[in-house]
LOLOVO-76305 format. One line per field, with one value per residue (C-alpha): residue number from 1; residue in one letter; y negated, x, z negated. Coordinates in Angstrom, 3 decimals. Layout:
<recs>
i <- (NUM|...)
aa <- (A|...)
py <- (Y|...)
px <- (X|...)
pz <- (Z|...)
</recs>
This chain:
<recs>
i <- (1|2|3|4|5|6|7|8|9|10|11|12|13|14|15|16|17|18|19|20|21|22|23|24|25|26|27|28|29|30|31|32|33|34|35|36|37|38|39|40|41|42|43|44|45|46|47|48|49|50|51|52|53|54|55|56|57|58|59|60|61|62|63|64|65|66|67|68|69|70|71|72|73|74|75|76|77|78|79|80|81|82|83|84|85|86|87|88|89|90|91|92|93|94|95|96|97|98|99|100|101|102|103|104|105|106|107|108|109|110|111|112|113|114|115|116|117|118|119|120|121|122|123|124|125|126|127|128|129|130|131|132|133|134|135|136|137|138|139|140|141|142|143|144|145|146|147|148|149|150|151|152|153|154|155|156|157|158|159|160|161|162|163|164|165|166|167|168|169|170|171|172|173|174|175|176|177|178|179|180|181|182|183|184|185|186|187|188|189|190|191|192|193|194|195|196|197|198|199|200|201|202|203|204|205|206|207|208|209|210|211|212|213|214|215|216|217|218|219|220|221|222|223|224|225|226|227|228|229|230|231|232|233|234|235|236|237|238|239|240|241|242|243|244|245|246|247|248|249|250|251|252|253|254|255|256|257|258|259|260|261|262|263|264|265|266|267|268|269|270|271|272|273|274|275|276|277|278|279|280|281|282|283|284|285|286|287|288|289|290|291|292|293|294|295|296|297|298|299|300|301|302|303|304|305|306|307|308|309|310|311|312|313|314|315|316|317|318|319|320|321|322|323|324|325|326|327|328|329|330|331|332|333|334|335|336|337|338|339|340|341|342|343|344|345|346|347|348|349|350|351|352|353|354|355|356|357|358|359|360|361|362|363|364|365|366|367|368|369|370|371|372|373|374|375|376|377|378|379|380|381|382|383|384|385|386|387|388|389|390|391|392|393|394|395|396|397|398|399|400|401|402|403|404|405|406|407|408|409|410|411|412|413|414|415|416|417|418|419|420|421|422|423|424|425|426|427|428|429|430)
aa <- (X|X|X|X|X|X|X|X|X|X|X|X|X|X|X|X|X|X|X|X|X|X|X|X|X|X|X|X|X|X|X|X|X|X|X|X|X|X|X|X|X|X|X|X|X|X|X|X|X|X|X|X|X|X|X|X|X|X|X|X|X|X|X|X|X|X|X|X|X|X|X|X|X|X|X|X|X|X|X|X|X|X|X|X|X|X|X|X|X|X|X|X|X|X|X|X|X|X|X|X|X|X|X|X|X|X|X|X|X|X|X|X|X|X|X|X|X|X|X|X|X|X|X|X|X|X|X|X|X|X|X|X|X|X|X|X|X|X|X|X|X|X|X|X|X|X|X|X|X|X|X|X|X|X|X|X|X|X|X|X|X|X|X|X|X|X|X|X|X|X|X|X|X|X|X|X|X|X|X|X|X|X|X|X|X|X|X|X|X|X|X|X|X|X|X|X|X|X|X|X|X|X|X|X|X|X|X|X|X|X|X|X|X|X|X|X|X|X|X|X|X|X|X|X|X|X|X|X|X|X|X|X|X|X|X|X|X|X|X|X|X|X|X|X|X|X|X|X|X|X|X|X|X|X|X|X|X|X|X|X|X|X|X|X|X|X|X|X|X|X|X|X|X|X|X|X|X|X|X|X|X|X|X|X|X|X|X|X|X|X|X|X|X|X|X|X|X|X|X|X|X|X|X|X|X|X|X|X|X|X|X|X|X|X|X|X|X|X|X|X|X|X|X|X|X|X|X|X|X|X|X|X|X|X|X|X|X|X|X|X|X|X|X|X|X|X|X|X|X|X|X|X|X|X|X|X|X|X|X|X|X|X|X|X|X|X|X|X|X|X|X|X|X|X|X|X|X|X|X|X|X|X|X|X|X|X|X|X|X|X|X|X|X|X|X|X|X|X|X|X|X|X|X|X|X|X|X|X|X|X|X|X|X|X|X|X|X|X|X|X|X|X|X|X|X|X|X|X|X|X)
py <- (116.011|115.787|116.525|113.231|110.354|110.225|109.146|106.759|105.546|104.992|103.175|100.472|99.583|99.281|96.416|95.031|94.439|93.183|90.111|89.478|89.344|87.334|84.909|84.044|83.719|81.140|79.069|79.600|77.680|75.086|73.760|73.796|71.456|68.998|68.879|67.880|65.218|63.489|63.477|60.891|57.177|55.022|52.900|49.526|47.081|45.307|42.594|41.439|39.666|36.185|35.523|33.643|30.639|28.803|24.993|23.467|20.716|18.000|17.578|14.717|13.502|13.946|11.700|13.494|15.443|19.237|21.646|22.781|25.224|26.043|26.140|28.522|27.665|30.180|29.524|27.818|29.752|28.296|29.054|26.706|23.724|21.938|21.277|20.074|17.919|16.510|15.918|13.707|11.647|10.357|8.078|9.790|13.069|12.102|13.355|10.294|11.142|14.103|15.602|13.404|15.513|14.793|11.318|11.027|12.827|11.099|7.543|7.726|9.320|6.703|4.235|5.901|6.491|4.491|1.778|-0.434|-2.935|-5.958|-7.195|-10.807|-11.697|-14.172|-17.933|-18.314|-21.760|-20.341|-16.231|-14.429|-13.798|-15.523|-15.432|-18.229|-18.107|-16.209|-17.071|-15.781|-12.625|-12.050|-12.309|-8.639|-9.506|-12.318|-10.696|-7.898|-10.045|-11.947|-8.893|-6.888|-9.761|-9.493|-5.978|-3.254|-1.204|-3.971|-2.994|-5.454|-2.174|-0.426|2.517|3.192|2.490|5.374|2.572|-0.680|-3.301|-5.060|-8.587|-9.715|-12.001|-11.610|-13.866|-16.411|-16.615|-17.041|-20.277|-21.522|-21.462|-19.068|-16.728|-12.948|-12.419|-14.993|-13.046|-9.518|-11.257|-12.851|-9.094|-7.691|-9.802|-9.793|-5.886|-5.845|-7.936|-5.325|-2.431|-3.993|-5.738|-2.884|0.848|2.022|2.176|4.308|7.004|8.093|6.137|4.075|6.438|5.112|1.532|-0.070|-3.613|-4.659|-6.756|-7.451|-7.536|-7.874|-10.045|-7.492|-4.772|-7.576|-8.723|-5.442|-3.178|-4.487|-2.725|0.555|2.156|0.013|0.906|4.783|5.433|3.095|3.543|0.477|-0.597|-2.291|-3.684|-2.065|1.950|2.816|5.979|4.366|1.346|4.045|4.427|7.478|9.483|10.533|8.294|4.952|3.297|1.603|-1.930|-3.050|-6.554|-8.086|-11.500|-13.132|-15.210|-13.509|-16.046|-14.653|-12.229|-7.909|-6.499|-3.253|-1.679|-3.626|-1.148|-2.429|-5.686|-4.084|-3.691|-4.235|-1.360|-2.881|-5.416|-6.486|-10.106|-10.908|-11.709|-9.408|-8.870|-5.143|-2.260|-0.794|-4.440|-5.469|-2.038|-2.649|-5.775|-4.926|-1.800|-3.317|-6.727|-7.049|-4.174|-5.059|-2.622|-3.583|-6.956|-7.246|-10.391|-11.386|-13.865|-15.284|-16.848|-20.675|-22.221|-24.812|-22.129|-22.423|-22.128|-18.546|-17.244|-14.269|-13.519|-13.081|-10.863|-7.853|-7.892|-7.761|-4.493|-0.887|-0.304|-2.676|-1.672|-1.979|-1.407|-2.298|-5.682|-6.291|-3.848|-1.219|-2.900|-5.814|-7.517|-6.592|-2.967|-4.656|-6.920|-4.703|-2.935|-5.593|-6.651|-3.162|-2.692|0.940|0.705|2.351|2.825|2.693|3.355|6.159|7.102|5.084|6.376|4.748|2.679|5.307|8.005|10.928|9.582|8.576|10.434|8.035|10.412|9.979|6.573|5.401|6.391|7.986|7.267|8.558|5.661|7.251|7.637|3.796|4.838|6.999|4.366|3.825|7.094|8.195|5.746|6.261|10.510|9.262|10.069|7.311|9.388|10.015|6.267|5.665|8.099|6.422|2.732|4.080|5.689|2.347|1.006|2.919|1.982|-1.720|-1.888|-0.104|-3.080|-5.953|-8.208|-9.748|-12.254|-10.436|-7.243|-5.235|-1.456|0.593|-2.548|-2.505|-3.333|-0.507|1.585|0.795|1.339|4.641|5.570|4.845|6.864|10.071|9.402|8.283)
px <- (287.266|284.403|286.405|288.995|285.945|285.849|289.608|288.888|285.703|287.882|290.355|288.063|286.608|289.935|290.917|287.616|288.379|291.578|290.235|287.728|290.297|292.867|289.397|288.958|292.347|292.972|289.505|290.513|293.968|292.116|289.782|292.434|294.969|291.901|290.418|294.116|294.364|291.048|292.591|295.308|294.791|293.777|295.988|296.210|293.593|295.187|293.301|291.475|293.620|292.680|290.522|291.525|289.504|290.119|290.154|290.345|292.659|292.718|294.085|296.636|296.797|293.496|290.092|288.356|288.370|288.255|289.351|292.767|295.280|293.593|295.218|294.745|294.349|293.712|290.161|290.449|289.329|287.092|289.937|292.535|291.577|294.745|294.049|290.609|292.144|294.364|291.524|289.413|292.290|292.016|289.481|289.658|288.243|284.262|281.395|281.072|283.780|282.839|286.532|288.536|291.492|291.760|290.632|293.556|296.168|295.029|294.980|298.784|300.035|298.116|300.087|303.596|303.281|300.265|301.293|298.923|300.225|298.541|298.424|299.563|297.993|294.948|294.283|294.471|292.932|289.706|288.321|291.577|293.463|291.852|288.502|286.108|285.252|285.798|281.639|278.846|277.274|279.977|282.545|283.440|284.958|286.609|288.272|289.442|291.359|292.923|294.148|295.528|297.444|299.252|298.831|301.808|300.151|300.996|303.933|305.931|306.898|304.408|306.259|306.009|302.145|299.711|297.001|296.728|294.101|292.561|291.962|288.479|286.443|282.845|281.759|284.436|283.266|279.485|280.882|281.982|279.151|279.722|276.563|276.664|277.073|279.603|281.305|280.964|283.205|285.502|286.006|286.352|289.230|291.046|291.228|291.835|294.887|296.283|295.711|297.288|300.921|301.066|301.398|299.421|295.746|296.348|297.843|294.895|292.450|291.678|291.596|294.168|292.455|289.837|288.201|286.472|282.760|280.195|276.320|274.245|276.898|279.456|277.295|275.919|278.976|280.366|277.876|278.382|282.332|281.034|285.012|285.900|282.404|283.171|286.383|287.929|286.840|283.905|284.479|280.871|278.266|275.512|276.392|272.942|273.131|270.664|273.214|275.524|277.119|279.313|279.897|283.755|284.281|283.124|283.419|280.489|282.115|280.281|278.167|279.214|278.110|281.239|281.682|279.395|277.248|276.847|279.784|279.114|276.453|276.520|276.476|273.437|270.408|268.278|267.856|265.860|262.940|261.623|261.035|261.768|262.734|262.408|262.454|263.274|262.172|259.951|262.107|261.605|258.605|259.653|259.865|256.504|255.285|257.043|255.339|251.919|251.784|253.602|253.277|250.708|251.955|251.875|255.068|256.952|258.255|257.866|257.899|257.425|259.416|263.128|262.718|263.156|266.165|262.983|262.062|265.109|268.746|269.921|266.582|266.935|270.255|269.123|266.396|269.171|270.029|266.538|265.980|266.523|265.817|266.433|264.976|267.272|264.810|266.456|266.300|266.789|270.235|270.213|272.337|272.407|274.319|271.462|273.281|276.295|274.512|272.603|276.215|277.492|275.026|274.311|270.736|270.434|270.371|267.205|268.269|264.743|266.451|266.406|269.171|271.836|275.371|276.169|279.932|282.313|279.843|282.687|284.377|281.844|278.502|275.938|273.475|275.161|274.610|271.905|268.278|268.032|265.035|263.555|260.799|257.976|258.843|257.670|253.902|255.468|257.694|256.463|256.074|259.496|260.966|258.705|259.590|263.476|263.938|265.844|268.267|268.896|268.654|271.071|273.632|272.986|273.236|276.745|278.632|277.443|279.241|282.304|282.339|281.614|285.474|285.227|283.026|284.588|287.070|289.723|293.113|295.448|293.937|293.769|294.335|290.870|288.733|286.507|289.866|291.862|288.530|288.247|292.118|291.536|288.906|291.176|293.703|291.337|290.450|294.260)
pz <- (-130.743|-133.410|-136.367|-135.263|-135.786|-139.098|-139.970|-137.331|-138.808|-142.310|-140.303|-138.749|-142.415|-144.328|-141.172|-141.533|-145.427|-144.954|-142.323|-145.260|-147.798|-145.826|-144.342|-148.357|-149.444|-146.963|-147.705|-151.597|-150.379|-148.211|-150.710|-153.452|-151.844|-150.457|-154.229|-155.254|-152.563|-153.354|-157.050|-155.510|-156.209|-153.324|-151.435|-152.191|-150.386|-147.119|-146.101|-142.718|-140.239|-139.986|-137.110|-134.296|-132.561|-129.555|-129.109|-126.362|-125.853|-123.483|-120.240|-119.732|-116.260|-114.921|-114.707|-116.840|-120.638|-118.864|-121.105|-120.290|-121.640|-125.266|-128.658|-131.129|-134.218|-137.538|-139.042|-142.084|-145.592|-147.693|-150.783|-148.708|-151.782|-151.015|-147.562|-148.228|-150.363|-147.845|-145.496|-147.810|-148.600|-144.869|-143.556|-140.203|-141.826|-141.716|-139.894|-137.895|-135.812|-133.086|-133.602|-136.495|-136.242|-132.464|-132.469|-134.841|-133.093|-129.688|-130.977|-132.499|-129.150|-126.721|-129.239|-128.635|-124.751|-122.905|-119.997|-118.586|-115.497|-114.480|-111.240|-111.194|-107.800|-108.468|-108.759|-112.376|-112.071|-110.382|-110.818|-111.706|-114.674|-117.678|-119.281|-118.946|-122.560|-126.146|-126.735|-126.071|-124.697|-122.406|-125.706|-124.817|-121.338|-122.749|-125.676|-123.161|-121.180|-123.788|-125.913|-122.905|-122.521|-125.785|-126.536|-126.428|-123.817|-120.981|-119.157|-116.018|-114.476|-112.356|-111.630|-115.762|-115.406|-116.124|-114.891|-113.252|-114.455|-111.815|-113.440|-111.812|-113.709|-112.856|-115.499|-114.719|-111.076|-112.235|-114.293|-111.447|-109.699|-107.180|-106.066|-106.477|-102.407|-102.364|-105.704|-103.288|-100.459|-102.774|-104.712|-101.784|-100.061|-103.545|-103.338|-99.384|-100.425|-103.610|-101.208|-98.397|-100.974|-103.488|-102.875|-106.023|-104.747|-102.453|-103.904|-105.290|-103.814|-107.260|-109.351|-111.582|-111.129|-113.691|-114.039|-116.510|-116.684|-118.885|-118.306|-115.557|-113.382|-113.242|-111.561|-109.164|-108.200|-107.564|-106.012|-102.671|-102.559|-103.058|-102.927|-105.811|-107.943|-106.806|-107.032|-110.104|-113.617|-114.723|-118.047|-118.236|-120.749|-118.615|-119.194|-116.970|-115.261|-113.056|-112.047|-110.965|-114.102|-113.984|-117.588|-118.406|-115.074|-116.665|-120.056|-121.879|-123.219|-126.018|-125.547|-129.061|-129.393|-131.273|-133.201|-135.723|-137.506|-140.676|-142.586|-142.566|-144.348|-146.335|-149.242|-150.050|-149.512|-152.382|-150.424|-147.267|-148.013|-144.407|-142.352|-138.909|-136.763|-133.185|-132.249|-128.272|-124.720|-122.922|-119.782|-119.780|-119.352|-122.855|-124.533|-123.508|-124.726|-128.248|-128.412|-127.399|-129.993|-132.913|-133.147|-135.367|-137.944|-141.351|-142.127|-138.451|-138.095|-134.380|-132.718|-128.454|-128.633|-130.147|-133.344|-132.510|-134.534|-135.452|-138.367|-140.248|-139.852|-138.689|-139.851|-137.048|-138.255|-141.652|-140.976|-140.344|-143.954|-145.047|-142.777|-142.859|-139.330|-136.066|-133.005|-129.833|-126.567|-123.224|-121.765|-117.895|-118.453|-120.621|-123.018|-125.520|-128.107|-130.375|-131.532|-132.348|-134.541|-136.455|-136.542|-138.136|-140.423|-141.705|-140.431|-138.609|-134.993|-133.413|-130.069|-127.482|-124.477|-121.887|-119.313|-121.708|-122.205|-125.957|-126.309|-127.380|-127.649|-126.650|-130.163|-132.590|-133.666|-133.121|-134.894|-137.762|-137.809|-135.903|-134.581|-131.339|-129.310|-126.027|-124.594|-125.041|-128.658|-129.072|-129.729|-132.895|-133.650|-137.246|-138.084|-137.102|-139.016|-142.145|-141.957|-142.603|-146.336|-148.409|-148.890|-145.225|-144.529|-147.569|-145.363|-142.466|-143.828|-145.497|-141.997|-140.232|-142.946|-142.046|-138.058|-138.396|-137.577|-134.389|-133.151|-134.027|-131.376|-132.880|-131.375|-131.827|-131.417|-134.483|-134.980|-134.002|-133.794|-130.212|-127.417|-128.959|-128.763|-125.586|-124.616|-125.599|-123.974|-121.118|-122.205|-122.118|-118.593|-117.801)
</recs>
């Protein structure tokens, strides 16, 4: 039994070699074929998918601009030159729109598709049907009524209608005479009768219904038929969210005061060399408080009171063109023609005003354009408008160049002046 271990011994070493010597030749082949792989070329570079972003688009059919179904639309590269191109060809492609390629796209299909029926019932002679006047600082009612008259979005079939205009003059009724409680009960008979003839009101309680009124006589007249202020869509010159103005519900109708006396300014920024400009009535908190802080500025030409035509012919008008900046505080309503004259004559708009939903603010950028002001901000007022660069005042004076048209009334109505602004505000909330 001794004399068998050693061949056994002998055994276990020559297996013990050979798992060495098959171990190595193996790693030997291993690192041989990976050092002739890395020797390979590399594959050709494959770029990055393009990434994908989501829009929303807008629902048709609905009171409001809720999202719906989104699109999806490819980012766009910054080596895409052509398209650039494209886009600065096109007016609509500037910063002072919120979304230019929507506005765009919108506009062309309200101009293809969008019905509007009038309802003929109404004394024409009296409240009903026509405006009282094309003057004055109810212009914007006026003009309205005209233009919707001869415009391509009035339709005689109701059954094609995506709304129904509901032709109540406020301002007509006030020419008459009549008194705001007497305006409520005439209002409300005139709807009791639509309600009671035509099937249309109440198949969604109003919501496909809109009237339009401008200033302080419209909201009087109305707030005493509380279904017509809630449920139809107020296209009014006094957007206060404190008058029960309801955003994406209601439209804000811009007060113009037409005819303009003087033509458009712009383009002419070497001839302001005033800082500001305020002249008015102090029928407000935030008036009185512009007045008492400012009027005496050297660099702030604030005045208490309307310039009296006894100074000079149009001598208020032709302080806009002298100005950078016009200061628009809130009268008795929110709103005044004031914005759309500095508009028009090219002096920035400072808007003083809290709680105040701007005319077409869903569409146009009103900080691209204008000053936006909380109250308080009066006591700074000076300062604020000193910190603006000239350069940043030469951008604004230029994009309030660019939207003069938006605010303009014109018979016949002409493409994106203020009615076909205002149509389509209607047609988002169609």
């Amino acid at each position: 039994m001794i004399a068998g271990k050693p061949p056994l011994q002998q055994s276990q070493l020559f297996s013990l070699k050979g798992s060495v010597l098959t171990l190595s030749i193996l790693t030997l082949i291993s690192f041989t074929y990976f050092s002739f792989k890395s020797l390979r070329p590399p594959l050709p570079f494959s770029p990055p998918t393009p990434q994908i972003t989501l829009l929303p688009s807008f629902a048709t059919g609905t009171n409001t601009t809720t999202p719906s179904q989104p699109r999806i639309v490819a980012e766009k590269k910054e080596g895409n030159v052509g398209e650039e191109q494209e886009d600065n060809d096109d007016d609509f492609f500037t910063d002072i729109y919120h979304s230019p390629k929507l506005f765009k796209l919108n506009f062309e299909e309200m101009e293809k598709k969008f019905k509007i029926y009038i309802y003929p019932d109404g004394d024409p002679k009296t409240f009903y049907q026509t405006p009282r006047k094309l003057t004055g600082k109810y212009a914007s009612e006026g003009y309205f009524f005209q233009n919707i008259r001869e415009s391509r979005f009035r339709t005689e079939d109701p059954d094609q209608a995506h709304l129904f205009f509901i032709p109540i003059s406020c301002h007509k009724m006030r020419g008459k005479g009549t008194s705001y409680e007497n305006m409520t009960i005439i209002v409300q008979n005139y709807l009791d009768g639509l309600i009671a003839k035509y099937p249309y009101w109440n198949r969604t309680l109003g919501a496909d219904h809109f009237f339009v009124t401008c200033h302080d006589v419209g909201v009087r007249a109305t707030e005493g038929v509380p279904f017509l202020v809630k449920n139809a869509i107020r296209v009014v010159c006094s957007p206060s969210y404190d008058v029960g103005f309801i955003p994406h519900k209601d439209v804000a109708l811009p007060q113009v005061l037409q005819p303009f006396a003087l033509p458009a300014g712009g383009n002419d920024v070497e001839n302001r060399t005033s800082l500001g400009f305020w002249a008015g009535h102090r029928n407000s908190k935030i008036r009185v408080i512009l007045a008492r802080v400012w009027e005496n500025d050297t660099e702030l030409d604030i005045s208490n009171n309307r310039i009296s035509r006894a100074t000079g012919h149009l001598v208020y008008q032709k302080r806009f063109y002298r100005t950078k900046f016009c200061i628009c505080p809130g009268g008795s309503q929110v709103n005044s023609a004031r914005i759309t004259d500095s508009i028009h004559y090219g002096c920035v708009p400072v808007i003083l005003s809290n709680y105040y939903d701007l005319p077409f603010n869903d569409i146009l950028d009103w900080q691209k354009f204008a000053v936006i002001l909380r109250e308080s901000d009066v006591y700074q007022l000076k300062q604020i408008l000193k910190s603006i660069s000239h350069e940043e005042f030469v951008s604004l004076h230029n994009n309030l160049v660019k939207v003069q048209k938006h605010f303009q009334w014109n018979t016949p109505p002409v493409k994106f002046d203020a009615f076909h602004m205002v149509i389509y505000e209607l047609w988002l909330r169609h």
